[in-house]
DSSP file (Angstrom, degrees, kcal/mol; ACC not computed):
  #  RESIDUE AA STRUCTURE BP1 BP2  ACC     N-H-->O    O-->H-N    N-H-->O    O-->H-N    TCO  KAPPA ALPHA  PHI   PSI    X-CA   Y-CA   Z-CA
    1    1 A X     >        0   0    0      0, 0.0     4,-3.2     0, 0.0     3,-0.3   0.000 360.0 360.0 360.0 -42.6  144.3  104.5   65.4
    2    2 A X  H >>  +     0   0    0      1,-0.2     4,-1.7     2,-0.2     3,-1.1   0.981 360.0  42.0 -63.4 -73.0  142.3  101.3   64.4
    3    3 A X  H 3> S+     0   0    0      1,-0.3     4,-3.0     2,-0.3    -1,-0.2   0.589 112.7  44.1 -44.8 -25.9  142.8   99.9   68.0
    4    4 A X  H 3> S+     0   0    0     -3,-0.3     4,-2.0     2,-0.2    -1,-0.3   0.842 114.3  53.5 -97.0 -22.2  142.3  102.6   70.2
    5    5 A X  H XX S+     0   0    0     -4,-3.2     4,-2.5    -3,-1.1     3,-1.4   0.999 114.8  51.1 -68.8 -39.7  138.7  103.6   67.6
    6    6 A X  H 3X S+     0   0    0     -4,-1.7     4,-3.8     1,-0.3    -2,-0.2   0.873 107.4  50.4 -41.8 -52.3  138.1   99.7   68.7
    7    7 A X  H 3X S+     0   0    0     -4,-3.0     4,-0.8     1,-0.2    -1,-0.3   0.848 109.6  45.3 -42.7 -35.8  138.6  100.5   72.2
    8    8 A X  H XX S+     0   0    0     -4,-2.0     4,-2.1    -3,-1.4     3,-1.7   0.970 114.8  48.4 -80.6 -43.9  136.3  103.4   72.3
    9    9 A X  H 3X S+     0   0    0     -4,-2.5     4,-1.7     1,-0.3    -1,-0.2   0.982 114.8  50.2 -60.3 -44.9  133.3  101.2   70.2
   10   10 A X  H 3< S+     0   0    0     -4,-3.8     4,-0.4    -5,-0.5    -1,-0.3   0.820 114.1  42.1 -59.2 -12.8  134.2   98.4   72.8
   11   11 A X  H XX S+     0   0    0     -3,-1.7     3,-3.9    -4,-0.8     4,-1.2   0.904 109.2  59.7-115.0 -96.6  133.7  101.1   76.0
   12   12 A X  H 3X S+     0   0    0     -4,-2.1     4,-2.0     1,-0.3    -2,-0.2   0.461 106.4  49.5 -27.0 -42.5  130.7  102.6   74.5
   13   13 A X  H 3X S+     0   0    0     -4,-1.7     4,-1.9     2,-0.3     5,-0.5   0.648 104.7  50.7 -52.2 -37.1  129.2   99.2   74.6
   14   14 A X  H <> S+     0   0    0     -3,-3.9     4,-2.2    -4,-0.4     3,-0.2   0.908 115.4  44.0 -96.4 -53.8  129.7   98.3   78.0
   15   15 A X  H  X S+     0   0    0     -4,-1.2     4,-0.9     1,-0.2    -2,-0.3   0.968 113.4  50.9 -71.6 -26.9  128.2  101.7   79.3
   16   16 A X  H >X S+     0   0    0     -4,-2.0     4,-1.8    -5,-0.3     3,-0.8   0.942 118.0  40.7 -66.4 -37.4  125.3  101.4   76.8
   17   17 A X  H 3X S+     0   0    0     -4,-1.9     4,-1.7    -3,-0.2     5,-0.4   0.886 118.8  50.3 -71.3 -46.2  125.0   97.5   78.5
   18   18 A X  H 3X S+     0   0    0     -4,-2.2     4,-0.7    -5,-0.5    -1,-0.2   0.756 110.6  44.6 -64.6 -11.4  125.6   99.1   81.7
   19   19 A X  H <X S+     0   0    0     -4,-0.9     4,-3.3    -3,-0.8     5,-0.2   0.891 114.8  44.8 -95.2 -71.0  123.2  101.6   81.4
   20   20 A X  H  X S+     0   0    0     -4,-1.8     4,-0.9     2,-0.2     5,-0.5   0.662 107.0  62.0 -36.3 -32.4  120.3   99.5   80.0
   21   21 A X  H >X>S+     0   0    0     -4,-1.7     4,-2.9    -5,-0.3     3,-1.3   0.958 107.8  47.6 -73.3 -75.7  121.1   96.8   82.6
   22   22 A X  H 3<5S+     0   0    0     -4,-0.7     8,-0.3    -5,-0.4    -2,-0.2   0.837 113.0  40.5 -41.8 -43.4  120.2   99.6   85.2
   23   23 A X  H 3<5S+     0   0    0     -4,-3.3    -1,-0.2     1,-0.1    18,-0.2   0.824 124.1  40.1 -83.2  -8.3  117.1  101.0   83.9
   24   24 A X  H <<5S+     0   0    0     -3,-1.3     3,-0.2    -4,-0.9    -2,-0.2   0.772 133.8  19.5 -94.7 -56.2  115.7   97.6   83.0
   25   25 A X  T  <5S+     0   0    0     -4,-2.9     2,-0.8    -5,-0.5    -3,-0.2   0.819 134.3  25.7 -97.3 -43.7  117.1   95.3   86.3
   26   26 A X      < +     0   0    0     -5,-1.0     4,-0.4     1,-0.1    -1,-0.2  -0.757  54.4 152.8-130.0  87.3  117.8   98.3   89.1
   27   27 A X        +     0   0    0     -2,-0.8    11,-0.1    -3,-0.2    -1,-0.1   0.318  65.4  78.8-134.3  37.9  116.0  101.2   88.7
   28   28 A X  S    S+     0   0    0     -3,-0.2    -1,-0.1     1,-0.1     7,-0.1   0.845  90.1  61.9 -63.6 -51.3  116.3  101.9   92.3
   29   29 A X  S    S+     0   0    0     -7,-0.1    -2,-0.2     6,-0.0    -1,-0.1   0.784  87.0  93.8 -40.7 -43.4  119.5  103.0   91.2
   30   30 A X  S    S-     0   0    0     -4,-0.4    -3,-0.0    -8,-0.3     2,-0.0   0.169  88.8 -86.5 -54.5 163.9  118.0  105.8   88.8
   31   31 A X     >  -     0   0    0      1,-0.1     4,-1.3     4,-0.0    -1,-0.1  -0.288  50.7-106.2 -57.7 163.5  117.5  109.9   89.9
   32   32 A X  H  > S+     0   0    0      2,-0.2     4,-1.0     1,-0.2    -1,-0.1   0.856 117.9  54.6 -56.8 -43.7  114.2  110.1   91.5
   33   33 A X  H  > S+     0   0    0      1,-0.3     4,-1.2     2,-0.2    -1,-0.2   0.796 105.3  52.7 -86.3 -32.9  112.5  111.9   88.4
   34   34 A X  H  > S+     0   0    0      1,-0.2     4,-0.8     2,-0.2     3,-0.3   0.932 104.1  58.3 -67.9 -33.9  113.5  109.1   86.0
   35   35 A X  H  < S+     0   0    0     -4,-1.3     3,-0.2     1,-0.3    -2,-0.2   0.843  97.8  54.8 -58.5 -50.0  112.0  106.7   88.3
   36   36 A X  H  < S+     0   0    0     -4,-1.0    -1,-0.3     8,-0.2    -2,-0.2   0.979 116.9  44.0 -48.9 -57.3  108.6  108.4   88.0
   37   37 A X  H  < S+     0   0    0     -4,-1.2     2,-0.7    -3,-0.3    -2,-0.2   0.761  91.5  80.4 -35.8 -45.4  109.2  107.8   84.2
   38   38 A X    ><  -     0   0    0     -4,-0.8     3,-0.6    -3,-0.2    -1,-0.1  -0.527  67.0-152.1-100.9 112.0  110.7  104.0   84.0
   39   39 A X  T 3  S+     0   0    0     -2,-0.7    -1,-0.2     1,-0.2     5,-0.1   0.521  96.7  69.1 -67.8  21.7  107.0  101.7   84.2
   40   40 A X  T 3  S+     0   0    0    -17,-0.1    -1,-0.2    -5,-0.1     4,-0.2   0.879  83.8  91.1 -66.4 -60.8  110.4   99.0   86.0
   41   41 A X  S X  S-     0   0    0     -3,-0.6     3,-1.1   -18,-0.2   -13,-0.1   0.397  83.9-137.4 -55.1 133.3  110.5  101.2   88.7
   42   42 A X  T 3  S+     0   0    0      1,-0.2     2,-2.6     2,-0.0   -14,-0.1   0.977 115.0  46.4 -42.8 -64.8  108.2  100.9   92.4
   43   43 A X  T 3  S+     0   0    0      2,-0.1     2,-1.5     1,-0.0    -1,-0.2  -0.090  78.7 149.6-105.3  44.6  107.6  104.7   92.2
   44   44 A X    <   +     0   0    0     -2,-2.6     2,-0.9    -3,-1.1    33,-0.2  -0.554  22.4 175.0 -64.9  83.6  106.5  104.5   88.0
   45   45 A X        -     0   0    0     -2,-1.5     2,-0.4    31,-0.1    31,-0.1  -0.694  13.1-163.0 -92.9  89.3  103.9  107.7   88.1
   46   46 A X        -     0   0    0     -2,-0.9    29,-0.5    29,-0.2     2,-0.3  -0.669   9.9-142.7 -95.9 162.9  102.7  108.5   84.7
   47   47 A X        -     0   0    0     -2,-0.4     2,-0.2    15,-0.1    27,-0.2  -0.767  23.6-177.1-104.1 117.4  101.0  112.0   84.1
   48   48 A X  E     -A   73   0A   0     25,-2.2    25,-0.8    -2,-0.3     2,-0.3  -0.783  19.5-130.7-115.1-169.8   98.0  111.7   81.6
   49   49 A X  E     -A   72   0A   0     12,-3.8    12,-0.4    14,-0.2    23,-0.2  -0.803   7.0-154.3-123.9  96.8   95.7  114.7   80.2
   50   50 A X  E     +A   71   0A   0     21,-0.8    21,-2.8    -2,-0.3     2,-0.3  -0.515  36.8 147.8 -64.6 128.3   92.0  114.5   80.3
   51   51 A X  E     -AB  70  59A   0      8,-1.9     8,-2.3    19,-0.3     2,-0.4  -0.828  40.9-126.9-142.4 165.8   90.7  116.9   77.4
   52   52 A X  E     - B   0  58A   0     17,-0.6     6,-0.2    -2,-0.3     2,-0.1  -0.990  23.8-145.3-136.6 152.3   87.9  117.2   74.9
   53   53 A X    >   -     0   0    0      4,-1.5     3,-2.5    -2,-0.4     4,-0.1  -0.465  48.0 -71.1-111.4 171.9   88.2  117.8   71.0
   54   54 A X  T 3  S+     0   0    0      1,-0.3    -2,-0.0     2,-0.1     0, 0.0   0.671 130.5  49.9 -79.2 -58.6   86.5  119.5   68.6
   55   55 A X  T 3  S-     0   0    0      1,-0.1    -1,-0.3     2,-0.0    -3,-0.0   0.345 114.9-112.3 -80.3  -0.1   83.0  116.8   68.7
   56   56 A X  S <  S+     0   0    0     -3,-2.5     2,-0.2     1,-0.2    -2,-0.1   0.666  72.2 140.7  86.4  -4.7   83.1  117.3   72.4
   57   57 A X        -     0   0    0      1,-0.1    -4,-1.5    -4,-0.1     2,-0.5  -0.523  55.9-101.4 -90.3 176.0   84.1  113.8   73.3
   58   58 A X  E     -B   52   0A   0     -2,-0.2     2,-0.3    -6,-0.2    -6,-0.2  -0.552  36.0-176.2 -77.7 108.1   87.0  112.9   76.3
   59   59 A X  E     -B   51   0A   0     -8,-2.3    -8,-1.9    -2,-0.5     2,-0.3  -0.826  10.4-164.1-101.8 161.6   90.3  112.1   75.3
   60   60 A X        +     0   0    0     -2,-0.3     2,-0.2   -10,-0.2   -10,-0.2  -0.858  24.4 167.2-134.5 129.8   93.3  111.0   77.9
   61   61 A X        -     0   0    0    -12,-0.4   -12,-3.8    -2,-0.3     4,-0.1  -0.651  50.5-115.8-116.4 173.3   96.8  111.2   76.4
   62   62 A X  S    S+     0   0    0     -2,-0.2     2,-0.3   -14,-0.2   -15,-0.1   0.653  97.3  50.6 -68.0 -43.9  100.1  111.2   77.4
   63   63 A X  S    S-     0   0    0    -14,-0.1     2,-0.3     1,-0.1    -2,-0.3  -0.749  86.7-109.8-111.3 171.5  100.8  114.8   76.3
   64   64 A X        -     0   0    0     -2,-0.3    -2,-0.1     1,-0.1    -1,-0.1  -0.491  41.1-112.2 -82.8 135.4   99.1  117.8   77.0
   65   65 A X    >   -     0   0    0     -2,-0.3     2,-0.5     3,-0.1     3,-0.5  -0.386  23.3-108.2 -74.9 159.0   97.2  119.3   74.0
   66   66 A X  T 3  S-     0   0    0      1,-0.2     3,-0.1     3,-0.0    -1,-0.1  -0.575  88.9  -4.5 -81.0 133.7   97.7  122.5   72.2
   67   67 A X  T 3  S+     0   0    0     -2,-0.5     2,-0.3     1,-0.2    -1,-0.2   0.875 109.6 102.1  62.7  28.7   95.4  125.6   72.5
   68   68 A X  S <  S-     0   0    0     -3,-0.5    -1,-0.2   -15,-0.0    -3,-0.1  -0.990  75.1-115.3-147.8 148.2   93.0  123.8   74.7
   69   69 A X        +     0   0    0     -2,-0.3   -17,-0.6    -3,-0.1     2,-0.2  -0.521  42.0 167.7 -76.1 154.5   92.2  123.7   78.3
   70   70 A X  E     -A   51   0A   0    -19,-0.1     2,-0.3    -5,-0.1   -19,-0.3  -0.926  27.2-136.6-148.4 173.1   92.9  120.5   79.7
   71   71 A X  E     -A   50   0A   0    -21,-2.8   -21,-0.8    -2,-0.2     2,-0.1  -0.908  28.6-117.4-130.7 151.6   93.2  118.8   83.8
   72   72 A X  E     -A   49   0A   0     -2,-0.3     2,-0.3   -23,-0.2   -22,-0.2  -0.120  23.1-153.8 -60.2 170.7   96.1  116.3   84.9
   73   73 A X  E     -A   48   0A   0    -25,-0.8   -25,-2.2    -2,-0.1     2,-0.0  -0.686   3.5-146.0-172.8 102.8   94.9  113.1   86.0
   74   74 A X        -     0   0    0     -2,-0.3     2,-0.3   -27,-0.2   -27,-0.1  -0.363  20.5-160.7 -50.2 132.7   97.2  111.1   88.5
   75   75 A X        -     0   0    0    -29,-0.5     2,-0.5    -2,-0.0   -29,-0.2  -0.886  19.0-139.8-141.0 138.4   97.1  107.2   88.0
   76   76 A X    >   -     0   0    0     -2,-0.3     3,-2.8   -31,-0.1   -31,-0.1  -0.622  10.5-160.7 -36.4  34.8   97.9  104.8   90.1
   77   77 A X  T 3  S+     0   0    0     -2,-0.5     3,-0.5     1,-0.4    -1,-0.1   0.558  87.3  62.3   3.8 -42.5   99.7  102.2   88.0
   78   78 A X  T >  S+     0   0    0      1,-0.2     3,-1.5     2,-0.1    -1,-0.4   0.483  83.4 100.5 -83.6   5.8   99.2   99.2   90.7
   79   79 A X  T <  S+     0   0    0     -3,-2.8    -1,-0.2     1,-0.3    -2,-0.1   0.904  80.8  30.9 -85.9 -23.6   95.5   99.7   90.0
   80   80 A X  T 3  S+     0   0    0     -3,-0.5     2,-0.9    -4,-0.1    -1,-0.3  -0.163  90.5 116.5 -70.5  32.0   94.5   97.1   87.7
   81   81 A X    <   -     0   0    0     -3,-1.5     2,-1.4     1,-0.1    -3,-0.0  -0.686  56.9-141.5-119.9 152.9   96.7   94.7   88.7
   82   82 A X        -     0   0    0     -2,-0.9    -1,-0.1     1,-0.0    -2,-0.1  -0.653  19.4-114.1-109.4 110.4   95.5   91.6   90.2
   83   83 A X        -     0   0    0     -2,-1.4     3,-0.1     3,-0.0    -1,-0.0   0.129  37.7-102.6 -32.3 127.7   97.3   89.5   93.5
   84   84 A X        -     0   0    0      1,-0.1     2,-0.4     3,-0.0     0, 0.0   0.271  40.3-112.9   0.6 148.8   98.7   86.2   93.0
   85   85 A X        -     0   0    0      0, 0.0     2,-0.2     0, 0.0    -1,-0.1  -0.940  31.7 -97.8-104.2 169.5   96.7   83.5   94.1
   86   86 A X        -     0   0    0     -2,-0.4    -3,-0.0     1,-0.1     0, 0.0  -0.428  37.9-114.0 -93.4 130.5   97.6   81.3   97.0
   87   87 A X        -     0   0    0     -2,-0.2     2,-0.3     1,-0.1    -1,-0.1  -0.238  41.6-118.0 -57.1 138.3   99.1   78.2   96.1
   88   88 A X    >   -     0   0    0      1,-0.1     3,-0.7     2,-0.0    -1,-0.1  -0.631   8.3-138.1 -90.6 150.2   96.4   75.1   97.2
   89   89 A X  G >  S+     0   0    0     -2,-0.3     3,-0.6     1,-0.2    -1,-0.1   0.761  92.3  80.5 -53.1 -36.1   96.9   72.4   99.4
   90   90 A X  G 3   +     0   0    0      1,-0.3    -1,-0.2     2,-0.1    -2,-0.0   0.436  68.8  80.5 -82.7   8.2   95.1   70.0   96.6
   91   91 A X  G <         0   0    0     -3,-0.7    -1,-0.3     1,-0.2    -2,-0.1   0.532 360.0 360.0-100.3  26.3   97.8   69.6   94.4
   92   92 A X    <         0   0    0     -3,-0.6    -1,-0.2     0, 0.0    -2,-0.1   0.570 360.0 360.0 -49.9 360.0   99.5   66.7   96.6
């Protein structure tokens, strides 16, 4: 009984590693829709919610509010992000 609950805790481990390994290192690997989710992933699309609150000012969250109209707003993840620069000649 002791061995075979040892087996199972050891097994559980190795898919939790195996799992974690994937969404962290390959998450080509993933379904399409987790991919939109995991910011590893090329095709990372998060969904925010442009709103306004009681005083009228603009919030963007992550979730959608309750009992208030609100629009989607698409972002581009790659958009801040700023190109390498090209290695120089001068550092012979």
């Amino acid at each position: 009984m002791k061995a075979t609950l040892r087996a199972l805790l050891i097994l559980l481990l190795l898919l939790g590693g195996a799992a974690a390994y994937v969404w962290y290192e390959a998450p080509q690997h993933l379904p399409a829709e987790w991919r939109k989710q995991n910011p590893q992933a090329k095709d990372y699309q998060p969904t925010l919610y442009r709103w306004k609150d009681e005083q009228g000012r603009t919030q963007i969250t992550d979730t959608p509010p309750e009992g208030r109209p609100y629009e989607t707003v698409a972002v581009d993840p790659h958009t801040n992000i700023v190109p390498p620069l090209a290695p120089s000649d001068q550092n012979d």
